[in-house]
N, CA and C atoms as an extended XYZ file, in Angstrom:
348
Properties=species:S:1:pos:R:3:atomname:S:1:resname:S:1:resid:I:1 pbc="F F F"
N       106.222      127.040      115.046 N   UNK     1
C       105.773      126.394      113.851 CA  UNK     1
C       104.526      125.583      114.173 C   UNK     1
N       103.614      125.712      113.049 N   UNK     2
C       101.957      125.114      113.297 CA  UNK     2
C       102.532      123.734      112.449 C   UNK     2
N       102.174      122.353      112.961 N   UNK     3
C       101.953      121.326      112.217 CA  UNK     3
C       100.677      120.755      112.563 C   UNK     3
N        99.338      120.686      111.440 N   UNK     4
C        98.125      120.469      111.568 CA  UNK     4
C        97.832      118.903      111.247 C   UNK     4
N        97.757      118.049      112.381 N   UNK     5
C        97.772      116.379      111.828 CA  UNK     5
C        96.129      116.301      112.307 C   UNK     5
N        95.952      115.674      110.902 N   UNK     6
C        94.401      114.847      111.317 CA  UNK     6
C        94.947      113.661      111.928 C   UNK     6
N        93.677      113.079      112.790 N   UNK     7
C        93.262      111.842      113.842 CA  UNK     7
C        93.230      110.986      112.627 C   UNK     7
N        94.026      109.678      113.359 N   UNK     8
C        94.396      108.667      112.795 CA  UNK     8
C        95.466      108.556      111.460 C   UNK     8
N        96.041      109.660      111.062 N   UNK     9
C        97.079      109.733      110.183 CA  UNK     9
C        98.433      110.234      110.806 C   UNK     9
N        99.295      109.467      110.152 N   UNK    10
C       101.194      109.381      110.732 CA  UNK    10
C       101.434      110.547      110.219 C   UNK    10
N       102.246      111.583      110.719 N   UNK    11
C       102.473      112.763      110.334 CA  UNK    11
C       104.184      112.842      111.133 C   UNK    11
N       105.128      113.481      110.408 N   UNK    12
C       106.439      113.524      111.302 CA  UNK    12
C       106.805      115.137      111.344 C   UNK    12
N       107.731      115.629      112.330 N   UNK    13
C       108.443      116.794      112.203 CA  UNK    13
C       110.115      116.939      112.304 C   UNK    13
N       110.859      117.316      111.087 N   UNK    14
C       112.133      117.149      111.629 CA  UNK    14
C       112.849      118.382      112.231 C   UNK    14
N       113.657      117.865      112.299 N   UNK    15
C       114.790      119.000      112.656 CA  UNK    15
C       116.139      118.926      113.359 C   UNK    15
N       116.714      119.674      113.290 N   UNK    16
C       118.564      119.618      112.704 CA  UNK    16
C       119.240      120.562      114.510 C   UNK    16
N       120.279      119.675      114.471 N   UNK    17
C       121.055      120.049      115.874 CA  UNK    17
C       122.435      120.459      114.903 C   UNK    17
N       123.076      121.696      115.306 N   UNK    18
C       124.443      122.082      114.503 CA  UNK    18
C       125.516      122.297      115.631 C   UNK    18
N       126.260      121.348      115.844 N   UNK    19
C       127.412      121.396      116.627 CA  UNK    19
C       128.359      122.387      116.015 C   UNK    19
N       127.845      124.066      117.330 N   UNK    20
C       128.971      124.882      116.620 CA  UNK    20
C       129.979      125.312      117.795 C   UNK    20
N       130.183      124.312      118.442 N   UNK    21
C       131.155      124.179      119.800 CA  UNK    21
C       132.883      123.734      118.816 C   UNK    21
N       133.564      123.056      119.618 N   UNK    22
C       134.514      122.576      119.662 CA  UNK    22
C       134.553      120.943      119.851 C   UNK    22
N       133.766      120.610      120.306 N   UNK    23
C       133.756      119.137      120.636 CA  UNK    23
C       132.626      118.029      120.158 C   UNK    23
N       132.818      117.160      119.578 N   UNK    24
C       131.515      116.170      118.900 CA  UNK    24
C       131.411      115.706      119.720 C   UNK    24
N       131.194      115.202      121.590 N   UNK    25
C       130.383      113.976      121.901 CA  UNK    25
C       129.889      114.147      122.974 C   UNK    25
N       129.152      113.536      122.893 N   UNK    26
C       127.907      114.018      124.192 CA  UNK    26
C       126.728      114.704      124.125 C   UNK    26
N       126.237      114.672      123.010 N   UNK    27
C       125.096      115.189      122.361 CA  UNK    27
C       123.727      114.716      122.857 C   UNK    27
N       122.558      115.074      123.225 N   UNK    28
C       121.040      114.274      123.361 CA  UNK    28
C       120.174      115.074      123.102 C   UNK    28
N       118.895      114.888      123.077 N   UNK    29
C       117.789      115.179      122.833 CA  UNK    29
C       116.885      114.389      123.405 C   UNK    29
N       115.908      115.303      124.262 N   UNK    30
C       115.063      114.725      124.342 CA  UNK    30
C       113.140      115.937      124.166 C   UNK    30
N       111.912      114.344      124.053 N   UNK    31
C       110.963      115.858      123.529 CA  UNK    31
C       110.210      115.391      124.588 C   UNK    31
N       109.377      116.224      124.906 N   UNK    32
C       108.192      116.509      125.749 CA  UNK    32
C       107.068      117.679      125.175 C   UNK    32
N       105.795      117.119      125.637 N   UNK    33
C       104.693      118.123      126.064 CA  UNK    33
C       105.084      118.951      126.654 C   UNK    33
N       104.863      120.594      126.815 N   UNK    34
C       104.894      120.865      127.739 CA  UNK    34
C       103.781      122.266      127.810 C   UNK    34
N       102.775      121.513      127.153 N   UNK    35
C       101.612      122.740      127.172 CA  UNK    35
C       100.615      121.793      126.427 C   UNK    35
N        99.551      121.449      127.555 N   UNK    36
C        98.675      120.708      126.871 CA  UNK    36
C        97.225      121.892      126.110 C   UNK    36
N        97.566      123.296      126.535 N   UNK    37
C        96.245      123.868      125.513 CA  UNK    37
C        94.830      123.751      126.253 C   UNK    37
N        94.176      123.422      124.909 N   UNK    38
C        93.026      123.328      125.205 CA  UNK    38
C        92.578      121.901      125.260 C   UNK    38
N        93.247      120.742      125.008 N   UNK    39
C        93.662      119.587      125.075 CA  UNK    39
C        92.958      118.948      126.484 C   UNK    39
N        91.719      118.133      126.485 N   UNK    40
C        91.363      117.313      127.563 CA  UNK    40
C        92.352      116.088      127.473 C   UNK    40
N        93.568      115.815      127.685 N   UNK    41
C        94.102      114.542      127.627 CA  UNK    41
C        95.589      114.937      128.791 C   UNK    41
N        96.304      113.755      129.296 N   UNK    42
C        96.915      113.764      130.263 CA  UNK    42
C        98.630      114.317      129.821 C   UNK    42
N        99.223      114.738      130.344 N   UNK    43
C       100.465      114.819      129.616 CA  UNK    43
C       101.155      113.555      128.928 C   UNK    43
N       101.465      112.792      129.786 N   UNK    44
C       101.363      111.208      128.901 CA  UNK    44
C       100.692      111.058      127.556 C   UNK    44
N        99.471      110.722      127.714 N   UNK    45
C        98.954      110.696      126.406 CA  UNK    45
C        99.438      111.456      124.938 C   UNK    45
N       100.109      112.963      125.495 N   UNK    46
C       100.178      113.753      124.462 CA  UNK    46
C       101.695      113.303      124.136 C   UNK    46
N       102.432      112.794      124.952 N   UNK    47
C       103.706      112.405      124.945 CA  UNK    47
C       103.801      110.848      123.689 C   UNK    47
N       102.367      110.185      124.090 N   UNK    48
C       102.109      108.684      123.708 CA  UNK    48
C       102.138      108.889      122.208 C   UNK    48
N       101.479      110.204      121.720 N   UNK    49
C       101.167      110.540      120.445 CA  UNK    49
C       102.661      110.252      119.501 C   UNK    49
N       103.407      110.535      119.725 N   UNK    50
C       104.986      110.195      119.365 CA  UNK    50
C       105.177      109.166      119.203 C   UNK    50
N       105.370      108.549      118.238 N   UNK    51
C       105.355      106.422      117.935 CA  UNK    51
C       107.231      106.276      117.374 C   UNK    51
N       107.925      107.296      117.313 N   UNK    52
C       109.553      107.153      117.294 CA  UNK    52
C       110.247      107.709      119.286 C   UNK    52
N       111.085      107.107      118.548 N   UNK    53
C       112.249      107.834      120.303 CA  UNK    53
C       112.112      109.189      120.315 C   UNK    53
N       111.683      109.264      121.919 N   UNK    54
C       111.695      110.748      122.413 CA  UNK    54
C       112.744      111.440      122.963 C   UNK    54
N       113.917      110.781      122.405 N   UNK    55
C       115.391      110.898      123.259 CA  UNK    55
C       116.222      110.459      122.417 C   UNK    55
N       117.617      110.693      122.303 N   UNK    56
C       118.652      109.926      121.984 CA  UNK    56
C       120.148      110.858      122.402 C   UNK    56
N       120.881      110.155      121.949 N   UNK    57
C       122.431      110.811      122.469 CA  UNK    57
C       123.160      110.196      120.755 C   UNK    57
N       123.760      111.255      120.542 N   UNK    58
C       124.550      111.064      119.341 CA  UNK    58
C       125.820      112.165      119.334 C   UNK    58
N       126.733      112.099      118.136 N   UNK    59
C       127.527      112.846      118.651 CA  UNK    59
C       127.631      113.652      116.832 C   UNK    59
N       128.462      114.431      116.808 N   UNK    60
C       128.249      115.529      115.758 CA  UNK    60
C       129.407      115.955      115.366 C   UNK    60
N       130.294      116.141      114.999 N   UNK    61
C       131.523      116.842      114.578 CA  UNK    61
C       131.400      118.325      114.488 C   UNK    61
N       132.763      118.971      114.916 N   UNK    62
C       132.428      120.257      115.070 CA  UNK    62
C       132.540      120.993      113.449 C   UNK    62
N       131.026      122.226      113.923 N   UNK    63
C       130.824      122.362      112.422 CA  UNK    63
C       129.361      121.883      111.852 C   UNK    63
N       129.223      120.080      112.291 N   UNK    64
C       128.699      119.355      111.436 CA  UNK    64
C       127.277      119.465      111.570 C   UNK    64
N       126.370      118.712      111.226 N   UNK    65
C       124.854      118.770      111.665 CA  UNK    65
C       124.132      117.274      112.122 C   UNK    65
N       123.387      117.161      112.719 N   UNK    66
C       122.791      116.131      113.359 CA  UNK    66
C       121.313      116.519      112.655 C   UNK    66
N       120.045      115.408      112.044 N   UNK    67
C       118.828      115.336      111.812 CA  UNK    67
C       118.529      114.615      112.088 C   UNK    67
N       117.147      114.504      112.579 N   UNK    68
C       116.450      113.582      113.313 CA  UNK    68
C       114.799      114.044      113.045 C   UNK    68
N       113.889      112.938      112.967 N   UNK    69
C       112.816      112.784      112.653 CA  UNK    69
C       111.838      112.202      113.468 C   UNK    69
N       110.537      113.429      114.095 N   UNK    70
C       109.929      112.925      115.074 CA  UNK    70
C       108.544      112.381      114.218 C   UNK    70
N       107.997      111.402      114.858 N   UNK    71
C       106.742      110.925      114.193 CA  UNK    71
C       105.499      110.896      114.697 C   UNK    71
N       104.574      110.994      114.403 N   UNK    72
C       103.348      111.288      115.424 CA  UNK    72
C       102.123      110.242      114.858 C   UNK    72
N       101.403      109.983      115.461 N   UNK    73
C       100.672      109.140      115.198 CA  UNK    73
C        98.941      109.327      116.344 C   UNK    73
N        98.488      110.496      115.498 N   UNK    74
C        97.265      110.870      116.561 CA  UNK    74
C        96.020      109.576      116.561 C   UNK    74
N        95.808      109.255      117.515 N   UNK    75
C        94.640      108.310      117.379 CA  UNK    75
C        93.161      109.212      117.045 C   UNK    75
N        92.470      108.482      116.344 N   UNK    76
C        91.071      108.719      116.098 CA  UNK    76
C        89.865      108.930      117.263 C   UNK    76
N        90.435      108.440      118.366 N   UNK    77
C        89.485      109.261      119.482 CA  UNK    77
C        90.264      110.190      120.175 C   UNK    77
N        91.273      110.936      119.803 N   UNK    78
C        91.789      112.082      120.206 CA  UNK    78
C        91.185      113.390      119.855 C   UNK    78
N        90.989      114.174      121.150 N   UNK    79
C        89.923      115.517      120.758 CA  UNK    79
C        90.668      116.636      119.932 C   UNK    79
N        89.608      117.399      119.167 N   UNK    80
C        90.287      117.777      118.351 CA  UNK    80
C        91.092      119.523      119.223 C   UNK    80
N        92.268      120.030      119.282 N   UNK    81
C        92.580      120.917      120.527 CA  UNK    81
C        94.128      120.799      119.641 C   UNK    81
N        94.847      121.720      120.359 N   UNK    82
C        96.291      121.987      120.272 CA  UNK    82
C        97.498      122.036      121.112 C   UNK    82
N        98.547      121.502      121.113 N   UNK    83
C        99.237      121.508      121.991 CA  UNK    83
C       100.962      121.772      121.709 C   UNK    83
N       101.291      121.878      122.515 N   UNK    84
C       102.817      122.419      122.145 CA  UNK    84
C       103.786      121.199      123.024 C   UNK    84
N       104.964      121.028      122.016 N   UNK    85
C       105.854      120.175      122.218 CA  UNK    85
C       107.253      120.851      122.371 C   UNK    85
N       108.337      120.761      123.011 N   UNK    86
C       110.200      121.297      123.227 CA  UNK    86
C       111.018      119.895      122.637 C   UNK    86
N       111.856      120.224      121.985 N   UNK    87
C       113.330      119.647      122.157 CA  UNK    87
C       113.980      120.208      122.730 C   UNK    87
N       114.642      119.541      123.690 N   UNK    88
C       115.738      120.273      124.424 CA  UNK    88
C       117.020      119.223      123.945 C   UNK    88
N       118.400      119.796      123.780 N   UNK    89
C       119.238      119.806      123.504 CA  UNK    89
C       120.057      119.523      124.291 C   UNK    89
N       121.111      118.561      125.071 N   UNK    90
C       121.671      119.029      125.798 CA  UNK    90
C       123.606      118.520      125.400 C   UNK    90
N       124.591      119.078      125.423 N   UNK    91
C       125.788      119.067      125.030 CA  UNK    91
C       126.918      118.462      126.569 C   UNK    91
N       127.495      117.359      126.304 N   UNK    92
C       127.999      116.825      127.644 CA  UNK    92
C       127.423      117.042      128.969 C   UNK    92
N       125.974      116.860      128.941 N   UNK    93
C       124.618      117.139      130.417 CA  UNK    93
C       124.122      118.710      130.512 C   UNK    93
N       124.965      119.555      129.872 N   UNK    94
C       124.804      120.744      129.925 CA  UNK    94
C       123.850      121.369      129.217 C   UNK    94
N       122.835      122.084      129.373 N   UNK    95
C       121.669      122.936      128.304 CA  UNK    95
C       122.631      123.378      126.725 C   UNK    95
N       122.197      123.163      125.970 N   UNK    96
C       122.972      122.729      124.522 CA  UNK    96
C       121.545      124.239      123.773 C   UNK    96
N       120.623      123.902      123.761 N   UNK    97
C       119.600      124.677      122.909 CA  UNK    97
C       118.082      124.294      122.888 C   UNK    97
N       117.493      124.341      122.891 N   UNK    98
C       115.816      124.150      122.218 CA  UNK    98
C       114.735      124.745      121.860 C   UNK    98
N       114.165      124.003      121.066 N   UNK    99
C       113.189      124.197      120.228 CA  UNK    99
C       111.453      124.024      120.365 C   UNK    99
N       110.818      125.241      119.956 N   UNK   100
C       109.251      124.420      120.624 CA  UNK   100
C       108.355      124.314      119.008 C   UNK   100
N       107.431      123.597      119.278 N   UNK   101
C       106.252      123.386      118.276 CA  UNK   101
C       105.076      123.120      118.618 C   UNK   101
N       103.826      123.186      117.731 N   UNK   102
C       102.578      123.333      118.134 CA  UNK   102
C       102.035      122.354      117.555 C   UNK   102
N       100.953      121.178      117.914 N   UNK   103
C       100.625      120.428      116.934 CA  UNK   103
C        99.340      120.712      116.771 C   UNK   103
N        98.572      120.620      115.844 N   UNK   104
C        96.862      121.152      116.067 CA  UNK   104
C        96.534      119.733      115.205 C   UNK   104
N        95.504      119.062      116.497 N   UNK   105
C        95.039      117.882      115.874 CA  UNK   105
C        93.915      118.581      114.988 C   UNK   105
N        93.462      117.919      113.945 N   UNK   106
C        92.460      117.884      113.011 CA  UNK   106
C        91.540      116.876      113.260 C   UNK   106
N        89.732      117.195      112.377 N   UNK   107
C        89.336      115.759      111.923 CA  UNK   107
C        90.102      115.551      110.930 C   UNK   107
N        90.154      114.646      110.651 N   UNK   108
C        90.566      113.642      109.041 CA  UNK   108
C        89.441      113.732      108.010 C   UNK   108
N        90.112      114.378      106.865 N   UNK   109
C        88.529      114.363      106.163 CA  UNK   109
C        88.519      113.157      105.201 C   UNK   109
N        87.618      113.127      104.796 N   UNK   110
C        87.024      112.083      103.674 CA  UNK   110
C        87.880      111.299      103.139 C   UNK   110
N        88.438      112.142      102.277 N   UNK   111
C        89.541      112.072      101.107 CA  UNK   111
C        90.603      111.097      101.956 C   UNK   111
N        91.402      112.149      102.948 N   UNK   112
C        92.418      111.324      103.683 CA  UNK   112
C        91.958      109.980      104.992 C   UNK   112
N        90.675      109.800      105.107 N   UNK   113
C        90.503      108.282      105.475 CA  UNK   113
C        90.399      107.764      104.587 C   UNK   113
N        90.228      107.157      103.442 N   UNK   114
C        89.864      106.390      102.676 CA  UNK   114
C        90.910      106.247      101.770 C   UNK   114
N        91.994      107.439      101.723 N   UNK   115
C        93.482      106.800      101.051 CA  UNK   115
C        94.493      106.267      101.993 C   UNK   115
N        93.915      106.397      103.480 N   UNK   116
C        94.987      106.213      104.270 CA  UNK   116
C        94.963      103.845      104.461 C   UNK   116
């Protein structure tokens, strides 16, 4: 999935964990970079871009669903390039599932500096 955020505007991505095991607890998540692209910036930095938790542990009922909402927050001297982000999943320490995404920074045009 492409999510296209212009520099200097809050932009989020969600998405849903479905406990289809037997057991609700012991659930986590955590996200990372893990393809900086064409991206002159450090893995950190692309990690920094994220202004919510890059992690958590929750638990889910079997069956049930877990959502969670990542937030991004590109700064205005960030070059404009693309990069890819994972959730990984993991179920009592064990590999559970994950997910990847692409973020493609933008300029910010006109319109959206001046309402932001």
């Amino acid at each position: 999935m492409d999510n296209k955020i212009s520099k200097g505007i809050y932009y989020g991505v969600g998405f849903v964990v479905e406990n289809i095991g037997d057991s609700s607890t012991g659930f986590s998540y955590k996200i990372t970079a893990i393809d900086l692209g064409d991206c002159q910036i450090t893995k950190q930095d692309a990690e920094n871009y994220i202004v919510t938790k890059k992690s958590a542990t929750f638990n889910v009922a079997q069956g049930g669903t877990y959502s969670d909402f990542v937030e991004f927050n590109i700064p205005k001297e960030a070059p404009l390039c693309s990069l890819k982000y994972q959730i990984e999943v993991n179920k009592n320490g064990e590999f559970y599932g994950s997910a990847r995404f692409q973020v493609i920074i933008t300029q910010a045009s006109w319109i959206g500096s001046t309402m932001c």
